[in-house]
N, CA, C and O atoms as CSV, one atom per row, in Angstrom:
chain,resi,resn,atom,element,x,y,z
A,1,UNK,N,N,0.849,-1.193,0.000
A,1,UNK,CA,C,0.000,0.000,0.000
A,1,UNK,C,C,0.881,1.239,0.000
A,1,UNK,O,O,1.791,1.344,0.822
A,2,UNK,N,N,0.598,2.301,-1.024
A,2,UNK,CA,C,1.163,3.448,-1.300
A,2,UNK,C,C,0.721,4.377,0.376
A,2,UNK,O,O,-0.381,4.523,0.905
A,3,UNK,N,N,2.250,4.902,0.865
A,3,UNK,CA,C,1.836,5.656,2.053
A,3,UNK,C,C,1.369,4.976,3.272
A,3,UNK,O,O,0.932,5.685,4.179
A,4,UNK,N,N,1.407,3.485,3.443
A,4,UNK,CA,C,1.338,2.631,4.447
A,4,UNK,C,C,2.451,3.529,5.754
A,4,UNK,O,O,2.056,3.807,6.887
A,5,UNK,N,N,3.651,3.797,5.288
A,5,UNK,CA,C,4.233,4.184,6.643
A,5,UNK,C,C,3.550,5.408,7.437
A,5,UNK,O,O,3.369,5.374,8.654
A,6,UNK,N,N,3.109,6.745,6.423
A,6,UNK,CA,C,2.711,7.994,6.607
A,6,UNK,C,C,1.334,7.537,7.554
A,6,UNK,O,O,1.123,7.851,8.725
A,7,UNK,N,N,0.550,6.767,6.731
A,7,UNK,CA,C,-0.884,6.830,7.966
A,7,UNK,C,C,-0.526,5.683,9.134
A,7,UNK,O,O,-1.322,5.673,10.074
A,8,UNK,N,N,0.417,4.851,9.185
A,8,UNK,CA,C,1.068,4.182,10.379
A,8,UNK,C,C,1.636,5.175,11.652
A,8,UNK,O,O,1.583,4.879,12.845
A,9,UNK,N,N,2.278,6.627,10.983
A,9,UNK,CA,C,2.340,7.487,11.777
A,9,UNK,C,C,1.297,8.225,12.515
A,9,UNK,O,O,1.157,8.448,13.717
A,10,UNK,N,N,0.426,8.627,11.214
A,10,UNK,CA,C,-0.921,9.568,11.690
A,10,UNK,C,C,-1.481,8.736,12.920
A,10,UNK,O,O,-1.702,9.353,13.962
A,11,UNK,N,N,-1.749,7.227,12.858
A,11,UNK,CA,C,-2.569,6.503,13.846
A,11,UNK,C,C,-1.767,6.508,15.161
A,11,UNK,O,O,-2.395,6.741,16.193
A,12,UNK,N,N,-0.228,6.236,15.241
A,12,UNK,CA,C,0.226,6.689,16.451
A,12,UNK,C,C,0.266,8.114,16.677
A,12,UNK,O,O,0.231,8.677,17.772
A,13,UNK,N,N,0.323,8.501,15.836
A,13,UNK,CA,C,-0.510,10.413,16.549
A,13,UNK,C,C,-1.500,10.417,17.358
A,13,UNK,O,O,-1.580,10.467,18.585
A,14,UNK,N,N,-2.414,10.345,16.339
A,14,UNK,CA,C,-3.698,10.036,17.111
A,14,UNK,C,C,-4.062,9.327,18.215
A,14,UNK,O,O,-4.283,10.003,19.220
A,15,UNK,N,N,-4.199,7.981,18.309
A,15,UNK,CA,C,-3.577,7.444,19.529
A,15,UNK,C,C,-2.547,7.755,20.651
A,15,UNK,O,O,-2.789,7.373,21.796
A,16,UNK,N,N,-1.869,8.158,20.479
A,16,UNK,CA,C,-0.857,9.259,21.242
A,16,UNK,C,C,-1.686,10.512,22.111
A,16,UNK,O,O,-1.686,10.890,23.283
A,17,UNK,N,N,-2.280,10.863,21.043
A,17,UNK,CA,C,-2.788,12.515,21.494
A,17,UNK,C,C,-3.979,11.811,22.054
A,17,UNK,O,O,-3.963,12.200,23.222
A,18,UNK,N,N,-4.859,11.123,21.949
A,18,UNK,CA,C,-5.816,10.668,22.977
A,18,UNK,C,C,-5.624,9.858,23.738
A,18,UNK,O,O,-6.605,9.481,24.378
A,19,UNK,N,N,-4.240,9.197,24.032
A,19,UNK,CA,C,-4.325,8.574,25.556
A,19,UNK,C,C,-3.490,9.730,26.339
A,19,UNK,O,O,-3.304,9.541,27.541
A,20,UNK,N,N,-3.084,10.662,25.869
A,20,UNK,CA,C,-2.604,12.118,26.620
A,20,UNK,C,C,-3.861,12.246,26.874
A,20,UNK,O,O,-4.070,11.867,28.027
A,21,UNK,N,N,-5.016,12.676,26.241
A,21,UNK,CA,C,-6.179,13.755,26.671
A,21,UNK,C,C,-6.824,12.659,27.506
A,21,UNK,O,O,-7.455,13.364,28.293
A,22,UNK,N,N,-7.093,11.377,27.868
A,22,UNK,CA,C,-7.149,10.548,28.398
A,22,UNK,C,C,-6.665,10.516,30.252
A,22,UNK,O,O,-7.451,10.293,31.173
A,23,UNK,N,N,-5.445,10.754,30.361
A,23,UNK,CA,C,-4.837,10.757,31.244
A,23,UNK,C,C,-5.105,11.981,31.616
A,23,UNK,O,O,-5.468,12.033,32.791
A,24,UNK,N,N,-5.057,13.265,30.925
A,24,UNK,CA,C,-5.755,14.407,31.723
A,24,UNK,C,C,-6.602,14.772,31.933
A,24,UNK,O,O,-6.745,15.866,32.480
A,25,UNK,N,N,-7.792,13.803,31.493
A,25,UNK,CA,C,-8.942,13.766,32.071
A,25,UNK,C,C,-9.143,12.624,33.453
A,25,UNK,O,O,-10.049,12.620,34.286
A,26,UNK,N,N,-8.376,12.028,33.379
A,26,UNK,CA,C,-8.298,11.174,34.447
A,26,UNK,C,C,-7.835,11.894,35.843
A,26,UNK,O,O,-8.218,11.904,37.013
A,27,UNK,N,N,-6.897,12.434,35.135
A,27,UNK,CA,C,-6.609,13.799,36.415
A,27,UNK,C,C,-7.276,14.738,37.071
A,27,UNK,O,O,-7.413,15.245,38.185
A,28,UNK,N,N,-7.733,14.796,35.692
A,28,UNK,CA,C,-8.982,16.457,36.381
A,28,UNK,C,C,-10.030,15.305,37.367
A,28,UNK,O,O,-10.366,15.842,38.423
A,29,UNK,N,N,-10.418,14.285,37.250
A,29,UNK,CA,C,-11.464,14.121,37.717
A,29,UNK,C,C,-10.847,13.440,39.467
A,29,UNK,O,O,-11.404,12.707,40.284
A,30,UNK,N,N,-9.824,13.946,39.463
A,30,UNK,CA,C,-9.606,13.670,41.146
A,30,UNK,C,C,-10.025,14.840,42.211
A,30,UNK,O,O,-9.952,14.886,43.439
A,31,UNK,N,N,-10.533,15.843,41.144
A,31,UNK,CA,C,-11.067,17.203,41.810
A,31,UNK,C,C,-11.678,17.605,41.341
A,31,UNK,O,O,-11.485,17.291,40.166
A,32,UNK,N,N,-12.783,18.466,41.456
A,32,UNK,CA,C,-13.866,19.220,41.148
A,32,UNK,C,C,-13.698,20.655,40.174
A,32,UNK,O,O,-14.643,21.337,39.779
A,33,UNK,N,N,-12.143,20.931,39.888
A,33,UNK,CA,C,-12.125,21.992,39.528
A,33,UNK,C,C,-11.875,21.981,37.791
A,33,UNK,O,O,-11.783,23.010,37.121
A,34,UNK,N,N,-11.820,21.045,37.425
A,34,UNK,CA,C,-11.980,20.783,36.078
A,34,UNK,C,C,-13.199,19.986,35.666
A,34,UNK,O,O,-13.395,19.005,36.383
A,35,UNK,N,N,-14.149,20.191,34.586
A,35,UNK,CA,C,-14.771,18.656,34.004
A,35,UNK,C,C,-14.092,18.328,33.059
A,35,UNK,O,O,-13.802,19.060,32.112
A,36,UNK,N,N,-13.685,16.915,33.251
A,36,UNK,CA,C,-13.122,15.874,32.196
A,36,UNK,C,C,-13.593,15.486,31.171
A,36,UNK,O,O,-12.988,14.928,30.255
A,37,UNK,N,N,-14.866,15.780,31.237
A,37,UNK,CA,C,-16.070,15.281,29.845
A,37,UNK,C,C,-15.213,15.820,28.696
A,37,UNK,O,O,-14.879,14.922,27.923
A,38,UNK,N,N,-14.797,16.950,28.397
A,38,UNK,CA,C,-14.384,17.694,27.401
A,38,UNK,C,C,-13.066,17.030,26.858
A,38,UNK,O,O,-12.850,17.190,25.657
A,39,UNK,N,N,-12.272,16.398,27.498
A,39,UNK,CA,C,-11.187,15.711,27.323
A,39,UNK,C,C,-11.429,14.818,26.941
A,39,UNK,O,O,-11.112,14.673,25.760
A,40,UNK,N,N,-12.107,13.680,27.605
A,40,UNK,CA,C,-12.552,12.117,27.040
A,40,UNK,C,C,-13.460,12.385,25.584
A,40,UNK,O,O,-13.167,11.636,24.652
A,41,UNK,N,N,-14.587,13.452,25.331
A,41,UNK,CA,C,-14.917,13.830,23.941
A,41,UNK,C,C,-13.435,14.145,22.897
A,41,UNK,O,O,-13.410,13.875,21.696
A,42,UNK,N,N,-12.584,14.595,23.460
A,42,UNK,CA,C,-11.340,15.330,22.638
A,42,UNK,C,C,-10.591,13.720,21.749
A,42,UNK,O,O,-10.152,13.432,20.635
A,43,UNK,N,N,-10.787,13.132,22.896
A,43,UNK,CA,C,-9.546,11.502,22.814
A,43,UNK,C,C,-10.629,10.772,21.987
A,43,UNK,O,O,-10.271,10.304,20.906
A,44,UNK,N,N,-12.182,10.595,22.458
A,44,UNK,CA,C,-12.522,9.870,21.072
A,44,UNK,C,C,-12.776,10.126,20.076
A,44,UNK,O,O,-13.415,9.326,19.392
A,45,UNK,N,N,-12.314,11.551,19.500
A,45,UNK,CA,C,-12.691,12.627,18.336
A,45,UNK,C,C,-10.713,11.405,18.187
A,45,UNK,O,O,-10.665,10.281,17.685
A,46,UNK,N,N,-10.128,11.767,18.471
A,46,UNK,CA,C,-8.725,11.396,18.145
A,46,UNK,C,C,-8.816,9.957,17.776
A,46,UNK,O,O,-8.370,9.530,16.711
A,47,UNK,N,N,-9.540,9.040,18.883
A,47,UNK,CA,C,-9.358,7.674,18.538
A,47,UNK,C,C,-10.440,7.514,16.959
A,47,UNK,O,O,-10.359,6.559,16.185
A,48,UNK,N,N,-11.144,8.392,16.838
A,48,UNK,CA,C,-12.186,8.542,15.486
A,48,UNK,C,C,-11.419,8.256,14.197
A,48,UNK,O,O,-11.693,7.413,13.344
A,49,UNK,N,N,-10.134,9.353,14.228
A,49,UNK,CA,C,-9.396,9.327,13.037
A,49,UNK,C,C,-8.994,8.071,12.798
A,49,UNK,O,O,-9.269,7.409,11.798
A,50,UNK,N,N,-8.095,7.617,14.065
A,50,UNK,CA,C,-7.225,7.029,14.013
A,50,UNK,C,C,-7.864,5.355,13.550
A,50,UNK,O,O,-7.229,4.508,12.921
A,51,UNK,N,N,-8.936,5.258,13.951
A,51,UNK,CA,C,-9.756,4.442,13.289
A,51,UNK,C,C,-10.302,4.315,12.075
A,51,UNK,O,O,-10.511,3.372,11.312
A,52,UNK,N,N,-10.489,5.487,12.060
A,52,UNK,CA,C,-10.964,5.897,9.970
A,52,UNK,C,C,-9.633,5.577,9.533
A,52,UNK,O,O,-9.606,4.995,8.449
A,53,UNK,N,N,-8.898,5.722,9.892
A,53,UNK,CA,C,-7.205,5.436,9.416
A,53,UNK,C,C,-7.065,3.687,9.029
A,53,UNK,O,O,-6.816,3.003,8.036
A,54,UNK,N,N,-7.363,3.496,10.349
A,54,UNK,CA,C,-6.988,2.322,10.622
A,54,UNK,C,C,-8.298,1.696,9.782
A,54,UNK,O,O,-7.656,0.784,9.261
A,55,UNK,N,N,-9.489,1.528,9.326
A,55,UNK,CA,C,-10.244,1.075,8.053
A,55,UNK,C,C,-10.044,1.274,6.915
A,55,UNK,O,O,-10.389,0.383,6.140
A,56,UNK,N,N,-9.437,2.465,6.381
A,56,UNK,CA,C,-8.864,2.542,5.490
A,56,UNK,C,C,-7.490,1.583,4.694
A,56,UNK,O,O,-7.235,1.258,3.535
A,57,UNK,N,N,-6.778,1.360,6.149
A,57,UNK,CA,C,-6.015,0.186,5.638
A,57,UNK,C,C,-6.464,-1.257,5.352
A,57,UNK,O,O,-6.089,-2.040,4.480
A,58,UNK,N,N,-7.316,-1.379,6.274
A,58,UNK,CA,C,-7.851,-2.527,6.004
A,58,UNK,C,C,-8.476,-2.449,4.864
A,58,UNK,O,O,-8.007,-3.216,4.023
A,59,UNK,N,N,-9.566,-1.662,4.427
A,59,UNK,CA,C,-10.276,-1.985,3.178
A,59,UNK,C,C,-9.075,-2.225,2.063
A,59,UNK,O,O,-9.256,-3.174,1.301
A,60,UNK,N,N,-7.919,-1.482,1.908
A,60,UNK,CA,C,-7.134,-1.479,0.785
A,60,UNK,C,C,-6.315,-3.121,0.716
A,60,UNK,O,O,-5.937,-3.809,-0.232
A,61,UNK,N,N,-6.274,-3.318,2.267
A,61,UNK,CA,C,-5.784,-4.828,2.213
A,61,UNK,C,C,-6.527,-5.917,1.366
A,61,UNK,O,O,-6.124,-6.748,0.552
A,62,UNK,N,N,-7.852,-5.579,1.897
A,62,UNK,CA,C,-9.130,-6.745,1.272
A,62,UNK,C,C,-9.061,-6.430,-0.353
A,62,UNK,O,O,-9.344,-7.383,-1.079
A,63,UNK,N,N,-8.726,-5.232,-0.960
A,63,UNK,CA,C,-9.092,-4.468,-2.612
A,63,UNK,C,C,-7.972,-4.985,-3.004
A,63,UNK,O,O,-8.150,-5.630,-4.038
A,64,UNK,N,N,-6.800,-4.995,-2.614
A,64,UNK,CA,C,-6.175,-5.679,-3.214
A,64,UNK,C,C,-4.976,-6.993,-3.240
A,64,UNK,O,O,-3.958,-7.353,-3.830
A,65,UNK,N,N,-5.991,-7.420,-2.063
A,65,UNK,CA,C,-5.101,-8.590,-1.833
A,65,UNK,C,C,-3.966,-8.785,-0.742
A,65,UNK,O,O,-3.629,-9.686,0.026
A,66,UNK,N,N,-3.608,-7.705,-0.999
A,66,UNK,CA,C,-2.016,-7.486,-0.392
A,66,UNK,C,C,-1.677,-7.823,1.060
A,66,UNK,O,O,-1.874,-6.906,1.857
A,67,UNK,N,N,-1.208,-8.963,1.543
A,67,UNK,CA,C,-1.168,-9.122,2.997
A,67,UNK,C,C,0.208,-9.078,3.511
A,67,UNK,O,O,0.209,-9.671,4.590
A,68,UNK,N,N,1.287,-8.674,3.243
A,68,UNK,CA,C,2.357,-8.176,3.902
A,68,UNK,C,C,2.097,-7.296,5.162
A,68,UNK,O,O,1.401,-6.280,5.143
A,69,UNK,N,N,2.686,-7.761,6.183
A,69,UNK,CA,C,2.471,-7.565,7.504
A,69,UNK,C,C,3.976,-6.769,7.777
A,69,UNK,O,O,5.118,-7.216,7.891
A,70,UNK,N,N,3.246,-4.946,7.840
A,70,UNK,CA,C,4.335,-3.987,7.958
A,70,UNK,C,C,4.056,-4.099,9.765
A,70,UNK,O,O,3.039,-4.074,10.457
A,71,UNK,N,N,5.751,-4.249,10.106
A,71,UNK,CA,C,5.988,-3.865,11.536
A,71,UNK,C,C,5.394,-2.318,12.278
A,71,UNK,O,O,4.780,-2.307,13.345
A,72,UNK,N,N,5.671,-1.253,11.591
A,72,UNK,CA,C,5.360,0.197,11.674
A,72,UNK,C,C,3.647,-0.486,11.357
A,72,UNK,O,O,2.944,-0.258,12.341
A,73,UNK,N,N,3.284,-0.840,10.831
A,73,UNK,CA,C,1.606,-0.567,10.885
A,73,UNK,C,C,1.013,-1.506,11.972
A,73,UNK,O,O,-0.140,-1.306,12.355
A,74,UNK,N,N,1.976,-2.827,12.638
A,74,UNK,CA,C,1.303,-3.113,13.675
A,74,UNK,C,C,1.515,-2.813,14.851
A,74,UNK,O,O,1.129,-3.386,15.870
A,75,UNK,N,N,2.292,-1.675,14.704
A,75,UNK,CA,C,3.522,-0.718,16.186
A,75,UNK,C,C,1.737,0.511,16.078
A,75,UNK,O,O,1.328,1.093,17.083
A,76,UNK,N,N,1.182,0.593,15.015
A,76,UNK,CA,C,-0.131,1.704,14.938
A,76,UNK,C,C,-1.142,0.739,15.687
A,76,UNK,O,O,-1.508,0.946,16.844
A,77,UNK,N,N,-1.405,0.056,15.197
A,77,UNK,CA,C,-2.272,-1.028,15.244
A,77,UNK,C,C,-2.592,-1.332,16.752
A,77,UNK,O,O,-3.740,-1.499,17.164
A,78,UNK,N,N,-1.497,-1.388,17.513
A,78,UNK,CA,C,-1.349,-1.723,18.965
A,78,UNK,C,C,-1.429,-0.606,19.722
A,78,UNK,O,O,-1.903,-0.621,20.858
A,79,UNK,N,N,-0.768,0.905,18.894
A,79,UNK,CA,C,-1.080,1.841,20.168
A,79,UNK,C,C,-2.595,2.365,20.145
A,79,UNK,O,O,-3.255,2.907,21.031
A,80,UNK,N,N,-2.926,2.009,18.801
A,80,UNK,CA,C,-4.404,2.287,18.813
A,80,UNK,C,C,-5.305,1.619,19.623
A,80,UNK,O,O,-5.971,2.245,20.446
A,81,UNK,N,N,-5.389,0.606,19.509
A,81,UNK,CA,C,-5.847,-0.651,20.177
A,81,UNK,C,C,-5.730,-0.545,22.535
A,81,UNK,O,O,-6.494,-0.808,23.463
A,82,UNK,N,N,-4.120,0.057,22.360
A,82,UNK,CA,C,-4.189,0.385,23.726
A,82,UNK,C,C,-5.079,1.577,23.983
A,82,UNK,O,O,-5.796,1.566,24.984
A,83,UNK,N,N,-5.088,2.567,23.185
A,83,UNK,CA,C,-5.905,3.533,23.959
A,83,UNK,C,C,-7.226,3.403,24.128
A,83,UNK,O,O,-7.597,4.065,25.098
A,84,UNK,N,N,-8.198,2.756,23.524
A,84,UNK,CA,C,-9.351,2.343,23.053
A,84,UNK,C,C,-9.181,1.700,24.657
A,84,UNK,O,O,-9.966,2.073,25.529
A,85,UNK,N,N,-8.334,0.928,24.895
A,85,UNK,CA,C,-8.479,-0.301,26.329
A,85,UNK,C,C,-8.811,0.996,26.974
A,85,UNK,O,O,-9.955,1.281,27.327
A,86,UNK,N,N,-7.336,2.113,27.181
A,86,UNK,CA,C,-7.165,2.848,27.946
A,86,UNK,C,C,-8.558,3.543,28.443
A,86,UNK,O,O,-9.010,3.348,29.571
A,87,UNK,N,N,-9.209,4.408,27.430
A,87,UNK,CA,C,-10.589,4.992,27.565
A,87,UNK,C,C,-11.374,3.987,28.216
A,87,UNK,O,O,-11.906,4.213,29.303
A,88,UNK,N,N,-11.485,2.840,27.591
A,88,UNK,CA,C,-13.015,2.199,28.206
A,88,UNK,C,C,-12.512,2.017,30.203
A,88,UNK,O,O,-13.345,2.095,31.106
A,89,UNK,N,N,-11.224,1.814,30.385
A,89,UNK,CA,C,-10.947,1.810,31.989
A,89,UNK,C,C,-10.410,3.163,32.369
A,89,UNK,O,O,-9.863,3.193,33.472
A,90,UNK,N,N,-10.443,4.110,31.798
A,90,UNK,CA,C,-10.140,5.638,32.492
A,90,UNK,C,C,-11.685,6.087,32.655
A,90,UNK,O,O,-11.870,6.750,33.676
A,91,UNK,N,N,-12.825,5.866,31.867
A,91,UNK,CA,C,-14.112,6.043,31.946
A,91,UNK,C,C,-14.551,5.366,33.158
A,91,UNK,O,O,-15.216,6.139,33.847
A,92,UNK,N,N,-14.451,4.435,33.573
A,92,UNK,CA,C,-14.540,3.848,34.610
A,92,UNK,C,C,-13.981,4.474,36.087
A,92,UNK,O,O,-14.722,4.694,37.045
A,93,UNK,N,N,-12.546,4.710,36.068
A,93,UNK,CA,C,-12.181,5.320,37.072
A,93,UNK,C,C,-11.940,6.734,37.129
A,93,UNK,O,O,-11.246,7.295,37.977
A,94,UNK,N,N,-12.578,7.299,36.139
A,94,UNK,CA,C,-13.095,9.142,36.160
A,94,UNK,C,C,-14.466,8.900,37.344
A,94,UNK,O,O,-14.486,9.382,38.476
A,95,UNK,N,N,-15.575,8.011,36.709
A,95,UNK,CA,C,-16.932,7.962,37.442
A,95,UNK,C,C,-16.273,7.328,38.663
A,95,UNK,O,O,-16.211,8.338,39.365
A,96,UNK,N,N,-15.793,6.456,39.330
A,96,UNK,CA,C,-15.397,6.334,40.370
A,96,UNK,C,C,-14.646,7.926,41.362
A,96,UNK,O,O,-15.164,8.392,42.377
A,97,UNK,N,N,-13.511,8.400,40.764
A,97,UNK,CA,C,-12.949,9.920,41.198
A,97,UNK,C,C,-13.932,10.587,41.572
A,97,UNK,O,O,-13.953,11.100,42.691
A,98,UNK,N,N,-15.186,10.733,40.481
A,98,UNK,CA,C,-16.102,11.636,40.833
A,98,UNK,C,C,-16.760,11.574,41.992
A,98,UNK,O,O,-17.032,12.458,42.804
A,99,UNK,N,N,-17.147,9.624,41.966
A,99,UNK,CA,C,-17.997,9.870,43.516
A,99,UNK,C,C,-17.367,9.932,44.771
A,99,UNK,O,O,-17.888,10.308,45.821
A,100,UNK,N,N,-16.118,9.508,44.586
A,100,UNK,CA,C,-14.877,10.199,45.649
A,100,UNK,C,C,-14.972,11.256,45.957
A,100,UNK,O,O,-15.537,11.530,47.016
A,101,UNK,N,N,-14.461,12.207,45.158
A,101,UNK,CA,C,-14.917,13.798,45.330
A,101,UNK,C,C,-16.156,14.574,45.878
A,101,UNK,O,O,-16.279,15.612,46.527
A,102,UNK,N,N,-17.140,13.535,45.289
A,102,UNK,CA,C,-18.439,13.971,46.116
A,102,UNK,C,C,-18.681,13.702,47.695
A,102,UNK,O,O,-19.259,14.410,48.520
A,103,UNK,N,N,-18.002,12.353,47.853
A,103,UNK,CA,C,-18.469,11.991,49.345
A,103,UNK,C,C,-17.318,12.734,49.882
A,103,UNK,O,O,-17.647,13.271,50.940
A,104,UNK,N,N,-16.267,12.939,49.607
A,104,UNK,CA,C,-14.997,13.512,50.742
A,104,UNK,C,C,-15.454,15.350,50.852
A,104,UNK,O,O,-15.015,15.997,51.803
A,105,UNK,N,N,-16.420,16.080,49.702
A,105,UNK,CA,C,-16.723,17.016,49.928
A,105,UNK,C,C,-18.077,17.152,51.009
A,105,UNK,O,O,-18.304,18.072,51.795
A,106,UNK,N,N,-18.798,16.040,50.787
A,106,UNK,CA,C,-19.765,15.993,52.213
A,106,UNK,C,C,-19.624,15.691,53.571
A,106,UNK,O,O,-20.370,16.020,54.494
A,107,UNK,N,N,-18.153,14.749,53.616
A,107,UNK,CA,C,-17.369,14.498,55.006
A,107,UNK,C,C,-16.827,15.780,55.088
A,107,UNK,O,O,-16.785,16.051,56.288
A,108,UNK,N,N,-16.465,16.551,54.542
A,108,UNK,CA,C,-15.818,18.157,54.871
A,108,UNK,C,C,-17.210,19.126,55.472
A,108,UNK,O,O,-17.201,19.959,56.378
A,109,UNK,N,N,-18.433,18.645,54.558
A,109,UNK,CA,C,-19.319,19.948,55.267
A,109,UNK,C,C,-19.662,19.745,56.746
A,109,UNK,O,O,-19.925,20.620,57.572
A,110,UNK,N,N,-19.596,18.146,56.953
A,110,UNK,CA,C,-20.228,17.517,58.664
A,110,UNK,C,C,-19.237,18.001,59.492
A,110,UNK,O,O,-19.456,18.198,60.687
A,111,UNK,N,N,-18.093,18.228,58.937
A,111,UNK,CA,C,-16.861,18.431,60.220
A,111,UNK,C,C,-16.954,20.152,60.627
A,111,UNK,O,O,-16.218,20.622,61.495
């Protein structure tokens, strides 16, 4: 595939830049003074591409046959794949942070 290395890059971009916005939404949500929503929307706008990316190769695999297995496209393949993990368990322990934050701010009003 013509440009196999170039969108092997774009997808670790992408992937890259949303398990960053990932992790700083994971952060914000240990406190009340950020919402994280805006971040976790940011990372799956990122994991979006990187997926349109990542179908794009595939369809061209199936069009024309071609199954040579580039190292650089399964080095994409995997960081994509991690962040996707990453989100579905940072979503998880954002809503956990949150109700942390809520109950340790109601143990503060009783004292």
């Amino acid at each position: 595939m013509e440009g196999l290395e170039e969108i092997s890059f774009e997808i670790i971009s992408h992937s890259g830049q949303a398990k960053a916005e990932i992790m700083e939404a994971v952060t914000c949500s240990k406190s009340d003074a950020k919402d994280p929503e805006p971040l976790l929307k940011d990372a799956k706008e990122e994991l979006k591409q990187a997926q349109n990316l990542h179908l794009k190769v595939l369809a061209d695999f199936a069009k024309t046959g071609n199954n040579k297995i580039d190292p650089l496209y399964m080095h994409a393949e995997d960081q994509m794949i991690t962040a996707e993990s990453f989100l579905d368990f940072a979503t998880e322990l954002i809503k956990t942070n949150q109700e942390l934050v809520k109950l340790r701010q109601e143990v503060a009003k009783k004292q």
